[in-house]
C-alpha positions in Angstrom: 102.0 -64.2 -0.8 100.6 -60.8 0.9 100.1 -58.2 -1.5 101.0 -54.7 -0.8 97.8 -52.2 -2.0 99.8 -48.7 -3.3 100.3 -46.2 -0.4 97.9 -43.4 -2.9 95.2 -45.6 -2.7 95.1 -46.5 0.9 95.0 -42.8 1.7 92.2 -42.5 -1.0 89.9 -45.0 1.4 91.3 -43.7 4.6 89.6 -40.0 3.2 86.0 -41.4 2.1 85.4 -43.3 5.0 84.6 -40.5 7.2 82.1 -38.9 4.3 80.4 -41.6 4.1 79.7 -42.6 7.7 78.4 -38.8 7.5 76.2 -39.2 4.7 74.5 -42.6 6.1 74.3 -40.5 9.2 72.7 -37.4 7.6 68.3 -37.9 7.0 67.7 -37.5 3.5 66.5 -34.1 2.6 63.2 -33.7 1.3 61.7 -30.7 -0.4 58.5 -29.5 0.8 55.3 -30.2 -1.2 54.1 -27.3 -3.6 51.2 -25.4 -1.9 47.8 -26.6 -2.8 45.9 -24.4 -4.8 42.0 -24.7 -3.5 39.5 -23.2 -6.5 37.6 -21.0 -5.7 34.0 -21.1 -3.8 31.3 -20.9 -6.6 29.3 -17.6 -6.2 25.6 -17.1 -6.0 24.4 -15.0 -9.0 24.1 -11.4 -7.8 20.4 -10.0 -7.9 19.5 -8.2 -10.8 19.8 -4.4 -9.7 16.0 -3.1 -9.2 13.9 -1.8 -11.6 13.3 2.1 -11.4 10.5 3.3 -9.7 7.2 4.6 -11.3 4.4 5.7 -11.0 3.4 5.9 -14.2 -0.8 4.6 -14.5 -4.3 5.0 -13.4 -4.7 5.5 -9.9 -7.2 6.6 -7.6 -7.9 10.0 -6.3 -10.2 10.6 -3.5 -10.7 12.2 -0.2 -9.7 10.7 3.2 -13.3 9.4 4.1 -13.2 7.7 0.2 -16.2 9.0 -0.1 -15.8 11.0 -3.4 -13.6 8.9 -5.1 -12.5 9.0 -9.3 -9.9 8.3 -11.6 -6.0 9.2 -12.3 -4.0 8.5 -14.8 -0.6 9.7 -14.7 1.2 9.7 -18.2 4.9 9.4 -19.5 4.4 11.4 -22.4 5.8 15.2 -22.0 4.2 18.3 -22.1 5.4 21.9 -21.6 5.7 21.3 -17.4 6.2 18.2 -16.9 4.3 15.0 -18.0 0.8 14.6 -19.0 -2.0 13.8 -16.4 -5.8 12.8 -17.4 -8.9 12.5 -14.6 -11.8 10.9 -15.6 -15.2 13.0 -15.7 -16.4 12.3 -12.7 -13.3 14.1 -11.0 -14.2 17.6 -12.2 -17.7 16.7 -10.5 -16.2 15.9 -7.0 -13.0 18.4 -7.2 -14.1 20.9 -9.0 -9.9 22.4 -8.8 -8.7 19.7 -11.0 -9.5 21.3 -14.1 -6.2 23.4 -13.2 -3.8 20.7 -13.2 -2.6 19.9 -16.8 0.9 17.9 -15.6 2.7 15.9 -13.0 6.1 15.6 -11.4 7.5 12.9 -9.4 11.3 12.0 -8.5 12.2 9.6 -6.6 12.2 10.6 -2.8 10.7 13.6 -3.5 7.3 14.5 -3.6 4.7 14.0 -6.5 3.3 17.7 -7.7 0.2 18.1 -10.2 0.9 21.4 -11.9 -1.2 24.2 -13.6 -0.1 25.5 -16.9 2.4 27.8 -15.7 4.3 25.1 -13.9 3.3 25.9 -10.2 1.9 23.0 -7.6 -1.8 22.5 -7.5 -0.8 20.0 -4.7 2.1 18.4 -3.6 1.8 14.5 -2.4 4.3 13.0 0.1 4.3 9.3 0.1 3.2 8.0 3.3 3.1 4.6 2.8 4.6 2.4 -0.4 2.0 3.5 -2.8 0.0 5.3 -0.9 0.3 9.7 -1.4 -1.5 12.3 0.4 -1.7 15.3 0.2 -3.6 18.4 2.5 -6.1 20.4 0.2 -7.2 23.7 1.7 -11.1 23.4 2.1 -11.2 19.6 0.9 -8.8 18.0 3.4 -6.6 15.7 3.0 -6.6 14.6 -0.4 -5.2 10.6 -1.3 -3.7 8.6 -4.7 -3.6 5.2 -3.7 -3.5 1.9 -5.6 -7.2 1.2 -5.3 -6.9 -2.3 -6.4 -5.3 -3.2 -2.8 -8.1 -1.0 -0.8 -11.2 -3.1 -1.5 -14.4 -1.3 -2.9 -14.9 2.8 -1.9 -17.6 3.2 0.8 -21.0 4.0 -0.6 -21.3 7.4 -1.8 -24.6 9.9 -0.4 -25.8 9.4 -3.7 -25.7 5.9 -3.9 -27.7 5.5 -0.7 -30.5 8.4 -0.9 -33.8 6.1 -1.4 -36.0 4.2 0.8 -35.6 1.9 3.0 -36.7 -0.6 5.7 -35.5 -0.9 9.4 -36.1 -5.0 9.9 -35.2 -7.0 12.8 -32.7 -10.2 12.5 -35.8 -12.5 11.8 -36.9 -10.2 8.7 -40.1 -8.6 10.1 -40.1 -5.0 9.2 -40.5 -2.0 11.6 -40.1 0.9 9.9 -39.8 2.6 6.2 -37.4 5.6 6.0 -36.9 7.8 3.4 -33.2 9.2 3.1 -33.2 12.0 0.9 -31.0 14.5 -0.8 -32.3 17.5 0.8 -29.6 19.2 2.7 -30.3 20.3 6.1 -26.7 21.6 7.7 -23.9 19.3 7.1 -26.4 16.4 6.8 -29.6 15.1 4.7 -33.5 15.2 5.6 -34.5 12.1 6.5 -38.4 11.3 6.8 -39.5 8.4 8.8 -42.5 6.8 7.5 -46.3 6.6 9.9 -46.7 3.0 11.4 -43.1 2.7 12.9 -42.8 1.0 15.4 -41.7 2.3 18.9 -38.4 1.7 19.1 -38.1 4.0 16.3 -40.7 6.9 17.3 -38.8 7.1 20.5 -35.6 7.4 18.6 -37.2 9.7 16.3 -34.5 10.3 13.8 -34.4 13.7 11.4 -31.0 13.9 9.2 -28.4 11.2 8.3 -25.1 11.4 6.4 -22.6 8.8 5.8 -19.6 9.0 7.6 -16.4 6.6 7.4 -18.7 4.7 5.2 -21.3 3.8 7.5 -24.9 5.3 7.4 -25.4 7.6 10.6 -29.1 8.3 11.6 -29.2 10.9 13.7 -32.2 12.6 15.9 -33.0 16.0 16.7 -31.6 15.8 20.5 -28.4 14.4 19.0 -28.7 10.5 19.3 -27.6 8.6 16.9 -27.7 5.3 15.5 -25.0 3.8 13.1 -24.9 1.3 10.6 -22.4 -0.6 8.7 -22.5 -2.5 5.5 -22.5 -6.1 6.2 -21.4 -9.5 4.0 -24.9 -9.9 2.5 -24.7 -7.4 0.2 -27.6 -4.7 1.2 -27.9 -5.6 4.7 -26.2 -2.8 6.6 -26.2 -3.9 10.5 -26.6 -1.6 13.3 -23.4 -1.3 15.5 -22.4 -2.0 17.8 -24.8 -5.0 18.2 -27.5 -4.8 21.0 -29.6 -7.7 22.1 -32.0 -7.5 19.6 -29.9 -6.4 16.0 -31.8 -3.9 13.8 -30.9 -3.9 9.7 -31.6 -1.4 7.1 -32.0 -2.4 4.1 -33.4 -1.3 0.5 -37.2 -1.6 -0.6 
């Protein structure tokens, strides 16, 4: 016996069969994924900011040549013009125009003054080069504080050479005895050469020497002169430039 399905519920199917051919149909919709969140890059530690500039310590003070050469010591503590400065004795020997200067002043980018007690510039030092200052000096120059420590020994001094000495060749026979002394004569010293020289030095025939750029300079009346510069061996100073048969001073 055929049964008859209700004429509500055939029209029920006859409606759902279209939705859900559409939904097989259809692709599944899918939501996009959440953006990724990448952390961040580690950072390098900044620098630490630089440590203010000073110039604040003993220093030295000297001529261009560095032939006269002492002792500075700039201080932080305050006085009525700025801040305290000391030399050491043997400056007021060599530049005699210190004894004015009682303070200094430095900023930075700016130059570094030395003051007399009424606040005025004694000098005024530009930094040329990272600690190095100069400064022109009427009737001295140009006048230098520089980190001596970095600069190697100062040149020997006039004083430090007046004395006598012996012209030897390379093999160590002597020649000659000189005496350099202290007795002014122009710009230069007396030199007196010693009897029994031997010719090389007679013809030469040297009268004055001085020290220039650090080097002893002999000189002789027509003006000739010979130069020598301090060598390794401490004492030995070599003739320069070399010839073909070297000459030395040195001390008796």
């Amino acid at each position: 016996m055929t049964r008859i399905l209700p004429v509500a519920l055939i029209a029920l199917m006859a409606s759902a069969a279209p939705l859900a051919a559409q939904q097989a149909a259809d692709p599944p919709v899918t939501m996009p994924d959440p953006p990724v969140t990448m952390p961040d890059a580690p950072t390098a530690d900044a620098p630490p900011p630089a440590a203010p500039r000073t110039v604040v310590g003993t220093w030295e003070f000297s001529n261009a040549d560095r032939e006269k050469t002492c002792s500075i010591t700039l201080r932080n503590e305050p006085n009525r013009v700025g801040k305290r400065v000391d030399f050491d004795p043997a400056c007021l020997n060599l530049f005699p125009f210190v004894k004015d200067v009682v303070a200094w002043q430095y900023s930075e980018n700016d130059f570094l003054k030395l003051l007399d007690a009424q606040g005025a510039s004694v000098l005024e030092f530009n930094e040329v080069e990272s600690g190095i200052f100069e400064a022109p000096k009427p009737g001295e120059g140009i006048m230098f504080i520089q980190n001596a420590s970095s600069l190697g020994p100062a040149p020997k001094t006039a004083d430090q050479i007046t004395g006598e000495w012996s012209i030897i060749r390379r093999t160590g026979r002597a020649i000659c005895g000189l005496s350099l002394t202290n007795t002014p004569s122009g710009e230069e010293f007396t030199l007196r050469v010693q009897p029994g020289c031997d010719p090389v030095v007679t013809r030469f025939a040297p009268v004055t020497w001085q020290m220039d750029r650090g080097e002893i300079v002999l000189r002789a009346a027509n003006g000739q002169s010979w130069r020598f510069e301090e060598g390794e061996d401490s004492g030995k100073w070599q003739r320069v430039p070399q010839t073909a048969n070297p000459l030395l001073m040195v001390r008796k």
